[in-house]
N, CA, C and O atoms as a Tinker XYZ file with bonds, in Angstrom:
   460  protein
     1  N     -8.370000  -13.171000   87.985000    73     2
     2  CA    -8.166000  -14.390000   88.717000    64     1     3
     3  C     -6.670000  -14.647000   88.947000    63     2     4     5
     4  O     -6.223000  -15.264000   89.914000    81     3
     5  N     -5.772000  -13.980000   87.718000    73     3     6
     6  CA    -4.633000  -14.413000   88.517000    64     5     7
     7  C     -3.893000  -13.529000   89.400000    63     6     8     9
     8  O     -2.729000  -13.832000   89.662000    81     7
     9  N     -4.302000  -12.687000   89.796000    73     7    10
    10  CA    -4.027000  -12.310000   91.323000    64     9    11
    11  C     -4.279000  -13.120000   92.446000    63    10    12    13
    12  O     -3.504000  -13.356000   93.373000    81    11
    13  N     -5.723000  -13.628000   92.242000    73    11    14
    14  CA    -6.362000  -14.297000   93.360000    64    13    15
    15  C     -5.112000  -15.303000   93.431000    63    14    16    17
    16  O     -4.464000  -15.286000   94.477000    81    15
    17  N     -4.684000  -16.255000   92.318000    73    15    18
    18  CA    -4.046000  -17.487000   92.502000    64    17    19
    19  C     -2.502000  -17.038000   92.969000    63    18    20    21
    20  O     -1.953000  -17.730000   93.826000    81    19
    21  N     -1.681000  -15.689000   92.314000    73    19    22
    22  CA    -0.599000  -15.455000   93.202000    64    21    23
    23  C     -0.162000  -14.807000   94.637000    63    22    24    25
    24  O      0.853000  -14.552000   95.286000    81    23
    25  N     -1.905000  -14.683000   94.727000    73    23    26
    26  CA    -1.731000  -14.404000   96.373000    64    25    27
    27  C     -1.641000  -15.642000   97.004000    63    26    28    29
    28  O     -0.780000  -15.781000   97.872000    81    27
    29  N     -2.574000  -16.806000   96.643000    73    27    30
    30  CA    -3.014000  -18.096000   96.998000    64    29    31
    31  C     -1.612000  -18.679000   97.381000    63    30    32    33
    32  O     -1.306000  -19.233000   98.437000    81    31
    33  N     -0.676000  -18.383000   96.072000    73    31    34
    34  CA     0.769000  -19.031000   95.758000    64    33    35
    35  C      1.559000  -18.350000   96.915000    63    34    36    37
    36  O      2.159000  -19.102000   97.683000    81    35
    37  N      1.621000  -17.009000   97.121000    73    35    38
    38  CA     2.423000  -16.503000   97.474000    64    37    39
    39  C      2.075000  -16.630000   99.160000    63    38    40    41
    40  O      2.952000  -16.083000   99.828000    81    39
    41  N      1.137000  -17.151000   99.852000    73    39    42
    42  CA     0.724000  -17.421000  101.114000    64    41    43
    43  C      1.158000  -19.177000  101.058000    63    42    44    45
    44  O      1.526000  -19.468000  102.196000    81    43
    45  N      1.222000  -20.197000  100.297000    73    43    46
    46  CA     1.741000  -21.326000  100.235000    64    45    47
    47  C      3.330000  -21.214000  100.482000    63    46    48    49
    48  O      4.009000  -21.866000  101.275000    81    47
    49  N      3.737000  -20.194000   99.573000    73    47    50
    50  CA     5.267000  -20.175000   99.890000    64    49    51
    51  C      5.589000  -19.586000  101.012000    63    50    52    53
    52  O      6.551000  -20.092000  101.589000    81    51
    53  N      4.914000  -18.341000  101.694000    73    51    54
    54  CA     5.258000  -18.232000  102.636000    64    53    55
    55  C      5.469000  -19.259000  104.294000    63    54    56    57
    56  O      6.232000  -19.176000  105.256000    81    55
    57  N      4.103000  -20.351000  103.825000    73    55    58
    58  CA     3.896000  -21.040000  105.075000    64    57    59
    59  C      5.059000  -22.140000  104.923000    63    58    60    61
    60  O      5.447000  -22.631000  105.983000    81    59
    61  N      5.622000  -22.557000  103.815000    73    59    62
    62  CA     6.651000  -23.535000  103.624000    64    61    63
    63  C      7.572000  -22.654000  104.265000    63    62    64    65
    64  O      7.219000  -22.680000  105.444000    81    63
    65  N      8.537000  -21.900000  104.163000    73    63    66
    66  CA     9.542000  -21.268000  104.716000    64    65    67
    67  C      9.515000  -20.750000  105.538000    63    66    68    69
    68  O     10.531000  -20.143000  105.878000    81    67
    69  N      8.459000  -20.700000  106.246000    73    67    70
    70  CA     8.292000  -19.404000  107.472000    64    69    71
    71  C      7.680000  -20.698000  108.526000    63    70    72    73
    72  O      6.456000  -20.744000  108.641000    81    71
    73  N      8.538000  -21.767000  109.308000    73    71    74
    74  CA     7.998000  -22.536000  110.408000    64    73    75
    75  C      7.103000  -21.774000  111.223000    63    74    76    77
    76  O      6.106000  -22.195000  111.808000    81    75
    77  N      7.608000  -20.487000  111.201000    73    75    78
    78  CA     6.740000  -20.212000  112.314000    64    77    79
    79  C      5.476000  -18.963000  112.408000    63    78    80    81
    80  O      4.963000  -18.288000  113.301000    81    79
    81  N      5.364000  -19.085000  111.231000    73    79    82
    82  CA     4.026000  -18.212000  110.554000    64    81    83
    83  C      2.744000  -19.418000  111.272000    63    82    84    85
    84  O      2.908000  -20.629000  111.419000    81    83
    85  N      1.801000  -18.800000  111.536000    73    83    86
    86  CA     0.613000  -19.125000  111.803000    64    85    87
    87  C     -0.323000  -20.216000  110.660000    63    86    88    89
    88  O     -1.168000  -19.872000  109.833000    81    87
    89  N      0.053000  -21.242000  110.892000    73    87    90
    90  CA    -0.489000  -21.938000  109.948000    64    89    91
    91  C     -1.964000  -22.343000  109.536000    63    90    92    93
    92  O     -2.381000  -22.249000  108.381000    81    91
    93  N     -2.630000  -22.758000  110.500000    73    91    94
    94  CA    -3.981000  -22.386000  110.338000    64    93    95
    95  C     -4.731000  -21.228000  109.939000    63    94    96    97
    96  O     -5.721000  -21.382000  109.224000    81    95
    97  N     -4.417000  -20.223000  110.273000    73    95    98
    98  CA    -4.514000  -18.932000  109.834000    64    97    99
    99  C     -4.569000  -18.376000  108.250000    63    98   100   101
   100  O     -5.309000  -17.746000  107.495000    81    99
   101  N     -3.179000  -19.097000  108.281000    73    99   102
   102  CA    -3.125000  -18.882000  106.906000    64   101   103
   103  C     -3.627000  -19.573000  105.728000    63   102   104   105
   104  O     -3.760000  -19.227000  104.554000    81   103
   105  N     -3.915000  -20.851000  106.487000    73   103   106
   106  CA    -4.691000  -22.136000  105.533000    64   105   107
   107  C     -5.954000  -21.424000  105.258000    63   106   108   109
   108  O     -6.507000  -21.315000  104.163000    81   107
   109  N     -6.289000  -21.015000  106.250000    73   107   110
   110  CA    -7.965000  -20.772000  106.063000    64   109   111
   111  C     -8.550000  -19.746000  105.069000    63   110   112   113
   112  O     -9.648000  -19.735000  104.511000    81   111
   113  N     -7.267000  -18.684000  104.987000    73   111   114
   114  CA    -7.085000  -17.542000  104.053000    64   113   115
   115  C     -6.913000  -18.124000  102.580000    63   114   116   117
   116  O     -7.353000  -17.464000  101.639000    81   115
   117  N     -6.273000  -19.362000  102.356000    73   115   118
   118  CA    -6.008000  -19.354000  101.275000    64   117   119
   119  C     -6.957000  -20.546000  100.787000    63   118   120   121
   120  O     -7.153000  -20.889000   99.621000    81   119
   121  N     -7.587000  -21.187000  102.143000    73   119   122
   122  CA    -8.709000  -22.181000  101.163000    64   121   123
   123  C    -10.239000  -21.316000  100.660000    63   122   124   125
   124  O    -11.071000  -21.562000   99.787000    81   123
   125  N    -10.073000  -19.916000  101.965000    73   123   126
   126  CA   -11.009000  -18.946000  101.227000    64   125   127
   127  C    -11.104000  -18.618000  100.202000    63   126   128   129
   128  O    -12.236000  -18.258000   99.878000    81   127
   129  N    -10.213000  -18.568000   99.338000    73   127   130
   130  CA    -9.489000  -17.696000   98.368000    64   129   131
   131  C    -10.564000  -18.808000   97.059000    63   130   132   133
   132  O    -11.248000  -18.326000   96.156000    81   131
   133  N    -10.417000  -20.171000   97.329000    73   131   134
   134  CA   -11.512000  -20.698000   96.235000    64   133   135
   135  C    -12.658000  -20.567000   95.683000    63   134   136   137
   136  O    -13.124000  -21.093000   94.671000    81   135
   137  N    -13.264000  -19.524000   96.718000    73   135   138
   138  CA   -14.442000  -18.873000   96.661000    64   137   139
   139  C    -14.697000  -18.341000   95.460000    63   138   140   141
   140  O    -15.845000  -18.412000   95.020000    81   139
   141  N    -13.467000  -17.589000   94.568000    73   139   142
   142  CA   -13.847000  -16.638000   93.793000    64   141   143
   143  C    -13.517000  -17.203000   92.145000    63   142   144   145
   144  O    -13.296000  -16.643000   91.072000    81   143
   145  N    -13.622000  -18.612000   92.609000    73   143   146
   146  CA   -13.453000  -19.802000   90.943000    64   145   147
   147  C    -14.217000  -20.414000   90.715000    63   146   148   149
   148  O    -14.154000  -21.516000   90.172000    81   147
   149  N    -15.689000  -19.496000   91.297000    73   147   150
   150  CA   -16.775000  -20.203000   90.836000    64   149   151
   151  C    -17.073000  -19.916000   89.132000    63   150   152   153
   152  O    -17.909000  -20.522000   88.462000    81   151
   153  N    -16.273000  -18.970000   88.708000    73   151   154
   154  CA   -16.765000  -18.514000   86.915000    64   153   155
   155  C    -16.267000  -19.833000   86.159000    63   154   156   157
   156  O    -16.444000  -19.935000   84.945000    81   155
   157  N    -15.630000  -20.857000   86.913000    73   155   158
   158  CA   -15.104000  -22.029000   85.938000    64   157   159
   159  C    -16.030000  -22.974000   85.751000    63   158   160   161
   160  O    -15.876000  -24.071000   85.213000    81   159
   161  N    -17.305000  -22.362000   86.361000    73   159   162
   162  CA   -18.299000  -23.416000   86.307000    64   161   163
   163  C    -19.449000  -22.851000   85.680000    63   162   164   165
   164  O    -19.962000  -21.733000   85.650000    81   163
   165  N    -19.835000  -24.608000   84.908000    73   163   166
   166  CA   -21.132000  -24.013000   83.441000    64   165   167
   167  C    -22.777000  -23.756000   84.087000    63   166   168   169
   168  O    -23.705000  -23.076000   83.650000    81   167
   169  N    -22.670000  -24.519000   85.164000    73   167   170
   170  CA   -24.558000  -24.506000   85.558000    64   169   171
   171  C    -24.106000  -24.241000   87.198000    63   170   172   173
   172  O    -23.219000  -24.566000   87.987000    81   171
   173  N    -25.229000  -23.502000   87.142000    73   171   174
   174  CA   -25.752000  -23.170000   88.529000    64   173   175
   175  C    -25.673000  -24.111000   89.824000    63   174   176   177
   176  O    -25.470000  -23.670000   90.955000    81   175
   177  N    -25.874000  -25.562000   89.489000    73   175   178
   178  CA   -25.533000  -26.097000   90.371000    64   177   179
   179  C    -24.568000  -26.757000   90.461000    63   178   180   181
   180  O    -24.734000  -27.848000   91.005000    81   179
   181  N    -23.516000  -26.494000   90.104000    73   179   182
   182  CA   -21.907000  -26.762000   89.710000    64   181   183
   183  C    -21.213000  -25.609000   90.777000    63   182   184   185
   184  O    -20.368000  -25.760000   91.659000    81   183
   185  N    -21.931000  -24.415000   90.313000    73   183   186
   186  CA   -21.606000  -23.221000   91.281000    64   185   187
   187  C    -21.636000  -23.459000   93.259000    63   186   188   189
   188  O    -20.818000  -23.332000   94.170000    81   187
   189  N    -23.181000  -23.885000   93.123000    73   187   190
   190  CA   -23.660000  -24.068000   93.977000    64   189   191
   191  C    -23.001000  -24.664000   95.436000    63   190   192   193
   192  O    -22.996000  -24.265000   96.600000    81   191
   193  N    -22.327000  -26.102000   94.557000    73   191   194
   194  CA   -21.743000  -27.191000   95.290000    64   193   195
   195  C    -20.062000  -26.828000   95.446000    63   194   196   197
   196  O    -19.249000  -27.297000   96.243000    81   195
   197  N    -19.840000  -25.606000   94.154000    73   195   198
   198  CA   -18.360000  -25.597000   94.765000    64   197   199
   199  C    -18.515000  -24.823000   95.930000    63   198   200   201
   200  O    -17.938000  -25.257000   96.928000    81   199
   201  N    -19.402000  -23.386000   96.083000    73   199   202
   202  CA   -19.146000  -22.899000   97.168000    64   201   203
   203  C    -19.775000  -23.359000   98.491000    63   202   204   205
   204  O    -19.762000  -22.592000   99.454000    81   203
   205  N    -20.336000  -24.607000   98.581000    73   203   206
   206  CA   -20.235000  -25.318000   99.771000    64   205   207
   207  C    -19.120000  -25.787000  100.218000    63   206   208   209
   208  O    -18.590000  -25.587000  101.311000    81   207
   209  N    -18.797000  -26.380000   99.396000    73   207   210
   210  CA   -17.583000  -27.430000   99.715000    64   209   211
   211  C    -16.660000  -26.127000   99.970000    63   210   212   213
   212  O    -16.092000  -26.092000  101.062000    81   211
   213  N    -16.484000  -25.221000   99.217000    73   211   214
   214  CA   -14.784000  -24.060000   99.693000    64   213   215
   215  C    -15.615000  -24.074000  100.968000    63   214   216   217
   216  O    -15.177000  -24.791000  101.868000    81   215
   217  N    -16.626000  -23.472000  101.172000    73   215   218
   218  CA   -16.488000  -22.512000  102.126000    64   217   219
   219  C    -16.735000  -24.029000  103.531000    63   218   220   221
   220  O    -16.534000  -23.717000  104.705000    81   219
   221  N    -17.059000  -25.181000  103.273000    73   219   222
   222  CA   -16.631000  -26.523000  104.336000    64   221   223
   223  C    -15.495000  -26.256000  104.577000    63   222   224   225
   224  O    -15.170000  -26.140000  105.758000    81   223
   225  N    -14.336000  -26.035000  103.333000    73   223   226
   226  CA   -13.243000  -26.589000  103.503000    64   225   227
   227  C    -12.119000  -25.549000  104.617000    63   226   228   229
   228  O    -11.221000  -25.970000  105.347000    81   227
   229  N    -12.504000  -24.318000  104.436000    73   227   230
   230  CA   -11.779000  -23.280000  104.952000    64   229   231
   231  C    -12.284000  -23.353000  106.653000    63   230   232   233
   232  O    -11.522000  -23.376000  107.619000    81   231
   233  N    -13.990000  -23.384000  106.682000    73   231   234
   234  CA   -13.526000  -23.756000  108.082000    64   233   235
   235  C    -13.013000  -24.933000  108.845000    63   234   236   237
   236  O    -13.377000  -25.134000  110.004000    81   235
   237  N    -12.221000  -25.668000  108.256000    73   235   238
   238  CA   -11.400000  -27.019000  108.772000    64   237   239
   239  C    -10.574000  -26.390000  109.545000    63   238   240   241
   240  O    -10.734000  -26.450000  110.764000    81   239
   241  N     -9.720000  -25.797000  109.087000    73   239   242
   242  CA    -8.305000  -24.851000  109.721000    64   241   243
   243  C     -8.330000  -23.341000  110.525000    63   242   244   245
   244  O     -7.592000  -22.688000  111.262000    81   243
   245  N     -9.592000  -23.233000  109.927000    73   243   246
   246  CA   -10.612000  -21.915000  110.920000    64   245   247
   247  C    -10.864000  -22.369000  112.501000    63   246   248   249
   248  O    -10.570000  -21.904000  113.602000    81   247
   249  N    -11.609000  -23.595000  111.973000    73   247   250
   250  CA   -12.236000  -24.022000  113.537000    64   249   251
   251  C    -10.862000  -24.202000  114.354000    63   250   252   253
   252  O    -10.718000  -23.338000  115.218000    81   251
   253  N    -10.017000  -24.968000  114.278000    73   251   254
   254  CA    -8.502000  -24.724000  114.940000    64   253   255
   255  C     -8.375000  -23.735000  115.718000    63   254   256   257
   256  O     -8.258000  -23.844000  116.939000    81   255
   257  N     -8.387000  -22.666000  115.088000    73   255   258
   258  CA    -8.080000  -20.893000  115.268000    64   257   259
   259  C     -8.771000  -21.119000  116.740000    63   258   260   261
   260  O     -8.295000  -21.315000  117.858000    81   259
   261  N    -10.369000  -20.982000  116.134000    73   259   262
   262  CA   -11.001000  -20.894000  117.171000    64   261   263
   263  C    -11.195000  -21.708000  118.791000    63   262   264   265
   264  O    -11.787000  -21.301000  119.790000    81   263
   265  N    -10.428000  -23.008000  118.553000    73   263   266
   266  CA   -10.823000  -23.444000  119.415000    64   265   267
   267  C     -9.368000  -22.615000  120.366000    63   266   268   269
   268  O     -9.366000  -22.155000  121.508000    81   267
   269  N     -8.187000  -22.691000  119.280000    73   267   270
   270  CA    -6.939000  -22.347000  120.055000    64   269   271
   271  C     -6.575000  -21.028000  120.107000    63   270   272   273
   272  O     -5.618000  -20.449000  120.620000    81   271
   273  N     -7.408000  -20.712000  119.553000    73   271   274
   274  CA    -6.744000  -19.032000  119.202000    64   273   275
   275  C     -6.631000  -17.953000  120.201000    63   274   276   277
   276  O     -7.162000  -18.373000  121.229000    81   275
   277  N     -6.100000  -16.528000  120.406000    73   275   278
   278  CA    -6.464000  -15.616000  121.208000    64   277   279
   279  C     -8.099000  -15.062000  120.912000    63   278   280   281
   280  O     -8.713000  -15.413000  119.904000    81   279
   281  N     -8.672000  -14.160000  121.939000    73   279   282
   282  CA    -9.735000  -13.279000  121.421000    64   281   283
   283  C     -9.644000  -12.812000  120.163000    63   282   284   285
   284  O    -10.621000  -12.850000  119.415000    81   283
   285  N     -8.557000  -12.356000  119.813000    73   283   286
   286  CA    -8.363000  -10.855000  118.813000    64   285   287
   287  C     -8.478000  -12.453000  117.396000    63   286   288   289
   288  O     -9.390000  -12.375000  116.572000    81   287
   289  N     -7.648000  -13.509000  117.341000    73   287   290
   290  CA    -7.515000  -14.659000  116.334000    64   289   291
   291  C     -8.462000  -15.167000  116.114000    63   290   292   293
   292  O     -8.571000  -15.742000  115.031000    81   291
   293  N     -9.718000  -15.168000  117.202000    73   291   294
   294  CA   -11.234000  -16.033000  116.886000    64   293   295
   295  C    -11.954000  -14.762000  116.406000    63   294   296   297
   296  O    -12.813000  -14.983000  115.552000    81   295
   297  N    -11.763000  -13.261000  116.833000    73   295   298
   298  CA   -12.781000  -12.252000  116.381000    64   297   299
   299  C    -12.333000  -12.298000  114.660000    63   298   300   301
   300  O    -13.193000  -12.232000  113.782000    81   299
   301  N    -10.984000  -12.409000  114.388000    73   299   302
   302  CA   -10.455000  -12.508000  112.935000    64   301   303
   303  C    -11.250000  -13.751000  112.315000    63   302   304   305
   304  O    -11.978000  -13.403000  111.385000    81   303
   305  N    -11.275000  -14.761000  112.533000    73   303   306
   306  CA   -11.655000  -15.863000  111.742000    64   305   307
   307  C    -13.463000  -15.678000  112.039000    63   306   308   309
   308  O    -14.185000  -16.058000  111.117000    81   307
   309  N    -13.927000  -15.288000  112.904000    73   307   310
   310  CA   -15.694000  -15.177000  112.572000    64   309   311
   311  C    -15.717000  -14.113000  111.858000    63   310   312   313
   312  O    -16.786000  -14.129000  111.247000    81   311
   313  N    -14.932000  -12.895000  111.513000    73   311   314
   314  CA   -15.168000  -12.335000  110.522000    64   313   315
   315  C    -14.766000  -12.452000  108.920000    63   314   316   317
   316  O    -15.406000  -12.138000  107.916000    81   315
   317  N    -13.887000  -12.838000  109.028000    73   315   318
   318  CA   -13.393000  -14.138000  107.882000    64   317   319
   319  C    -14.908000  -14.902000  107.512000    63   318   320   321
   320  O    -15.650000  -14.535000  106.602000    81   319
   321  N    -15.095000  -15.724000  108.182000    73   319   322
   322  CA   -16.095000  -16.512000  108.044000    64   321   323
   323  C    -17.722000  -15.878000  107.883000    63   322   324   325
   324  O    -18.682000  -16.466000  107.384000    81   323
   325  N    -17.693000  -14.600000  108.427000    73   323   326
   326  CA   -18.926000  -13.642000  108.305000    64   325   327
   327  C    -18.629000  -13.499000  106.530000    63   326   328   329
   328  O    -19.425000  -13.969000  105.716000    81   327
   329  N    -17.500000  -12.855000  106.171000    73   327   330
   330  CA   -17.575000  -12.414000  105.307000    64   329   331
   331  C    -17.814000  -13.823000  103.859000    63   330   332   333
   332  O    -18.642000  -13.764000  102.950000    81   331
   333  N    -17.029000  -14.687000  104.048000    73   331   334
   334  CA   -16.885000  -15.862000  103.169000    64   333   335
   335  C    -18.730000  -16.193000  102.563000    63   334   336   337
   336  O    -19.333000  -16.204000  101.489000    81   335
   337  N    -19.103000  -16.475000  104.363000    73   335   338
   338  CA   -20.186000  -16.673000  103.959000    64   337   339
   339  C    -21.698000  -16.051000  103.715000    63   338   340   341
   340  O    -22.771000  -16.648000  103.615000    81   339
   341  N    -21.413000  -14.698000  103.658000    73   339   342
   342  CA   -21.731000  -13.448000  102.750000    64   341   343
   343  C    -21.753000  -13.457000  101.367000    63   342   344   345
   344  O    -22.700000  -13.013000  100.717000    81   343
   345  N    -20.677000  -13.978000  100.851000    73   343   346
   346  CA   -20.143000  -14.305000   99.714000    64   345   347
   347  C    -21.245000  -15.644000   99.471000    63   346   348   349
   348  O    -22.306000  -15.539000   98.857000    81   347
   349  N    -20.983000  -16.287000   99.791000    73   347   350
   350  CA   -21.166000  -18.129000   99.317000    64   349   351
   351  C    -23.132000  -17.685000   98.996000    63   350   352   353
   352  O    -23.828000  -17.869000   97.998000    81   351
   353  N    -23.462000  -17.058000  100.378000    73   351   354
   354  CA   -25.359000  -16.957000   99.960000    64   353   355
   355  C    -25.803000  -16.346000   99.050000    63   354   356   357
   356  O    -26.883000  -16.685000   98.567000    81   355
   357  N    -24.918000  -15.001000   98.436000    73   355   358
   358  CA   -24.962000  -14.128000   97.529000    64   357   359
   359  C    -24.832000  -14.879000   96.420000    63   358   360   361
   360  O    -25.763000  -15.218000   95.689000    81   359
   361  N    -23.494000  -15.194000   96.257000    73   359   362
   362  CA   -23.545000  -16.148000   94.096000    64   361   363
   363  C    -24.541000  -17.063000   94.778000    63   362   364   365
   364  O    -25.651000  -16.541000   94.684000    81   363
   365  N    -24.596000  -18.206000   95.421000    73   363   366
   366  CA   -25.601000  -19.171000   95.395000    64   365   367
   367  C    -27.035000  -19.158000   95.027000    63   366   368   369
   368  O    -27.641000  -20.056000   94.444000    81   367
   369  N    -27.711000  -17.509000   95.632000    73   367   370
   370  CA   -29.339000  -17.528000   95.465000    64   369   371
   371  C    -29.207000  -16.812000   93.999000    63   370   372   373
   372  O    -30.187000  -17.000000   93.279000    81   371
   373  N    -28.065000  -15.955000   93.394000    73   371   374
   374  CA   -27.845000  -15.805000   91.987000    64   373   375
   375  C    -27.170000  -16.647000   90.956000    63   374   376   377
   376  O    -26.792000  -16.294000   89.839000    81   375
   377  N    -27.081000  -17.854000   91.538000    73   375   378
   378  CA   -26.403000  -18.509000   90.553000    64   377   379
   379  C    -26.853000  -19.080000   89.187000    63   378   380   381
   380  O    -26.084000  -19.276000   88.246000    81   379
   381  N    -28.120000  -19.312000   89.180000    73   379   382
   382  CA   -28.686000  -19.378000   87.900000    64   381   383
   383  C    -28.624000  -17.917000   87.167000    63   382   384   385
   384  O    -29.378000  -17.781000   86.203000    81   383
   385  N    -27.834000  -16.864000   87.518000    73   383   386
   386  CA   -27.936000  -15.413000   86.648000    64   385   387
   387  C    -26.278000  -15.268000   86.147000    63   386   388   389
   388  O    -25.670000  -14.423000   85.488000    81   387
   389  N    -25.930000  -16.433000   86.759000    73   387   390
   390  CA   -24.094000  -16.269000   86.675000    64   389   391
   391  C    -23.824000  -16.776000   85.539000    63   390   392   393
   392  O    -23.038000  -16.324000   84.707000    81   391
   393  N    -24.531000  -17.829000   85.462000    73   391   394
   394  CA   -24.566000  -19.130000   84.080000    64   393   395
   395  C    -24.535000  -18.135000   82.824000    63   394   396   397
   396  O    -25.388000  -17.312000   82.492000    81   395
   397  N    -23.455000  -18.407000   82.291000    73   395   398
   398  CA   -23.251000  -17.470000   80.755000    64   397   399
   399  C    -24.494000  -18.265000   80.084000    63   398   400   401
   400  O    -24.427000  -19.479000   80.280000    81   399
   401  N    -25.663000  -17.812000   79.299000    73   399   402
   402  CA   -26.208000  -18.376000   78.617000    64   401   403
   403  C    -26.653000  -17.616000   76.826000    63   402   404   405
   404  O    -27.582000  -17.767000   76.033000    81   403
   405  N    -25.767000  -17.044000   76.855000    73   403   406
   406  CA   -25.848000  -16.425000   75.378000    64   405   407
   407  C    -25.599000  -17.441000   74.200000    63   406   408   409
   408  O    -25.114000  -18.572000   74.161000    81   407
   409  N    -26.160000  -16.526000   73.187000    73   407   410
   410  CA   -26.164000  -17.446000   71.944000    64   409   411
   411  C    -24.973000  -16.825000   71.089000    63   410   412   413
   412  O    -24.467000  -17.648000   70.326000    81   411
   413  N    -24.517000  -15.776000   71.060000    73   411   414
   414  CA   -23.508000  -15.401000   70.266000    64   413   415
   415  C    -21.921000  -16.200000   69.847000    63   414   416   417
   416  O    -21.218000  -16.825000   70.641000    81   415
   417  N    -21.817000  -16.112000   69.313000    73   415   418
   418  CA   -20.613000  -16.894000   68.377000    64   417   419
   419  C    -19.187000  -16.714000   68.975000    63   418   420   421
   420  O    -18.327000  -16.161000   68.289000    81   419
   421  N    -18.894000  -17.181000   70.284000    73   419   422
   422  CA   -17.754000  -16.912000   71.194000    64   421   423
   423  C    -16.168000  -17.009000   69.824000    63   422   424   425
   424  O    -15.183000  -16.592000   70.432000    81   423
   425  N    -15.781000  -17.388000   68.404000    73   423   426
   426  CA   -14.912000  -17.359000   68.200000    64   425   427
   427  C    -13.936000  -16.386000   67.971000    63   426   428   429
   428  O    -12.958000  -16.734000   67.308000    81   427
   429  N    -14.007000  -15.110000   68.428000    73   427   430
   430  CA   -13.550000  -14.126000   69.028000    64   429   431
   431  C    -13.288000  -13.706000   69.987000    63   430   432   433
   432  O    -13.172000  -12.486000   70.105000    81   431
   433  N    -13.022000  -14.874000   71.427000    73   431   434
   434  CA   -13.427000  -14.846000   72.398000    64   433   435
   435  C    -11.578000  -14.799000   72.685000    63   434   436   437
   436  O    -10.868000  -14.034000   73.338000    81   435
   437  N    -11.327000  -15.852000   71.951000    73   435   438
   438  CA    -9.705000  -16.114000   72.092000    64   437   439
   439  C     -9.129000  -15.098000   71.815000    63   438   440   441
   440  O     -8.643000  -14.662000   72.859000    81   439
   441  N     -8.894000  -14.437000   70.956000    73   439   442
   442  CA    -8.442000  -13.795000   70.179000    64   441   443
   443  C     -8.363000  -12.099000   71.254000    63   442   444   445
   444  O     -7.356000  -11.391000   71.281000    81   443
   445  N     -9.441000  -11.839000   71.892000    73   443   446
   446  CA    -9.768000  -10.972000   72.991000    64   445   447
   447  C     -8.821000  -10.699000   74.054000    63   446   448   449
   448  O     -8.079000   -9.718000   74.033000    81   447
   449  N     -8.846000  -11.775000   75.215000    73   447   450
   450  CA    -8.184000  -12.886000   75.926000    64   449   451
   451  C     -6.760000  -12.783000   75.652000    63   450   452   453
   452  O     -5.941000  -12.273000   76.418000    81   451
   453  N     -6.447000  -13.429000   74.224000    73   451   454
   454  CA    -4.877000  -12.805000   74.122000    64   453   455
   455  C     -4.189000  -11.461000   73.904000    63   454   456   457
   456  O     -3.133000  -11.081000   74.412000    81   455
   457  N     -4.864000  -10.913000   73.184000    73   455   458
   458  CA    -4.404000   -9.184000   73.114000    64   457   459
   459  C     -4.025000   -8.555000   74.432000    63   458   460
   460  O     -3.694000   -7.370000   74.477000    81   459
């Protein structure tokens, strides 16, 4: 995950300094990017509702693209959006299999984690 978040970071910093980077574009890339923090969640329908809401939220700055975009910028963002929401139906109809539900004694869990 923390790749996911210093790409996330590293597309934020770029759009601050770079006026003239594609901003929608890049929003949409990086509100995609929430997609893959569904493991921070305990029940299935915790899962469920985050990847509605990411995948609402990314096409906010998507739809933009599309209304303004070139051919080649709207074929990018429906495949963006093909793929996102590829993603979102997949964990969703498995999300009750995602739910850690073991009984074992996680206090070795830390200890793992830090090594």
């Amino acid at each position: 995950m923390a790749g996911v978040k210093a790409l996330a970071g590293d597309a934020s910093t770029h759009l601050q300094k770079n006026f003239k980077a594609p901003k929608n574009h890049i929003q949409t890339l990086i509100d995609g990017l929430d997609l893959f923090f569904w493991l921070g969640f305990e029940d299935a329908a915790g899962i469920k509702e985050h990847l509605s809401n990411t995948y609402d939220e990314l096409t906010f700055c998507g739809n933009r693209v599309i209304k303004k975009g070139t051919d080649a910028e709207k074929a990018w963002i429906e495949a963006y959006y093909a793929l996102a929401k590829g993603m979102v139906d997949l964990l969703s109809k498995n999300a009750a299999k995602l739910v850690w539900s073991g009984s074992q004694d996680a206090s070795g869990a830390q200890k793992f984690f830090e090594s």
